[in-house]
C-alpha positions in Angstrom: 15.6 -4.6 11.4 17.1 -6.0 7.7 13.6 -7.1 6.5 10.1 -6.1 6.2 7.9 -7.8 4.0 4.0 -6.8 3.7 1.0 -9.7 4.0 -2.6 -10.0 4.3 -4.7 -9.1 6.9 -2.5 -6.2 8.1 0.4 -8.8 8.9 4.4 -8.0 8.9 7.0 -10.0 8.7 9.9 -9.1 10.1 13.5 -9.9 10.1 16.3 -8.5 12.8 20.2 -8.1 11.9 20.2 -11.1 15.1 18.2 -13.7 12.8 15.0 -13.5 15.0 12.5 -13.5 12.3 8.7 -13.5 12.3 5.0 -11.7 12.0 2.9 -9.1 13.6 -0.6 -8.5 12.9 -1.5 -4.8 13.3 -5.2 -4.5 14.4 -7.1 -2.3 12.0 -9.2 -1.0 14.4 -6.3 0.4 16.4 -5.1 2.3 13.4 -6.6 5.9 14.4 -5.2 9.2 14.2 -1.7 9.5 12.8 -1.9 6.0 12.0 -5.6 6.1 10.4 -3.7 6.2 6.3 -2.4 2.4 7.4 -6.1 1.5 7.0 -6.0 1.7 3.7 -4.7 -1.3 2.1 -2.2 -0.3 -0.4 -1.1 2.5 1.2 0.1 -0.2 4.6 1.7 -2.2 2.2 4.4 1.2 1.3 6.2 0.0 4.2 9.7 0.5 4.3 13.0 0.8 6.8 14.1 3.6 7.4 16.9 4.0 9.8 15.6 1.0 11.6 12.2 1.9 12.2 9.1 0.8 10.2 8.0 3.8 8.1 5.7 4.8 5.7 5.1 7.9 3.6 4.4 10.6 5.4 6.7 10.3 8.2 4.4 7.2 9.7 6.7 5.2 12.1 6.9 2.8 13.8 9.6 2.0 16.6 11.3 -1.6 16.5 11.8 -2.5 19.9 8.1 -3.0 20.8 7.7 -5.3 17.6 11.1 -7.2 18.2 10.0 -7.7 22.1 6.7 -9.3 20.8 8.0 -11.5 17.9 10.4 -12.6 20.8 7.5 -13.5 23.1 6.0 -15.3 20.2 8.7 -17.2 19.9 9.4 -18.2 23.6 5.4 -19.2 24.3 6.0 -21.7 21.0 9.2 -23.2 22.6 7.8 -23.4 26.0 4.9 -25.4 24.3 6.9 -27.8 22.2 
């Protein structure tokens, strides 16, 4: 991951060292334990990289892979409908 830009609604955009580039929307109801701080507005949008992974303060992470396998998927369902 080279980019990570916050957005409304809980969205991320994303860019990978490969050039596959696009968004995620995190659902806030989903944001529970560890994760519950993300709920709060301003503190989501202190996302940073950090060693590759999506972090916050606090030592709140999240792993690439999943997020690069479902911008990935994003992008394949739009192809396949074009």
């Amino acid at each position: 991951m080279v980019e990570i830009n916050p957005e409304a609604n809980y969205s991320l955009f994303f860019g990978f060292k490969d050039a596959l580039s696009g968004r995620v929307r995190l659902d806030p109801g989903e944001l529970t334990g560890v994760l519950a701080p993300l709920g709060d507005v301003a503190f989501f949008n202190r996302v940073y990289i950090d060693g590759g992974a999506l972090a916050w303060p606090g030592d709140i992470d999240l792993a690439p892979d999943a997020l690069y396998r479902k911008i990935a998927d994003q992008r394949d369902i739009r192809q396949r409908a074009s």
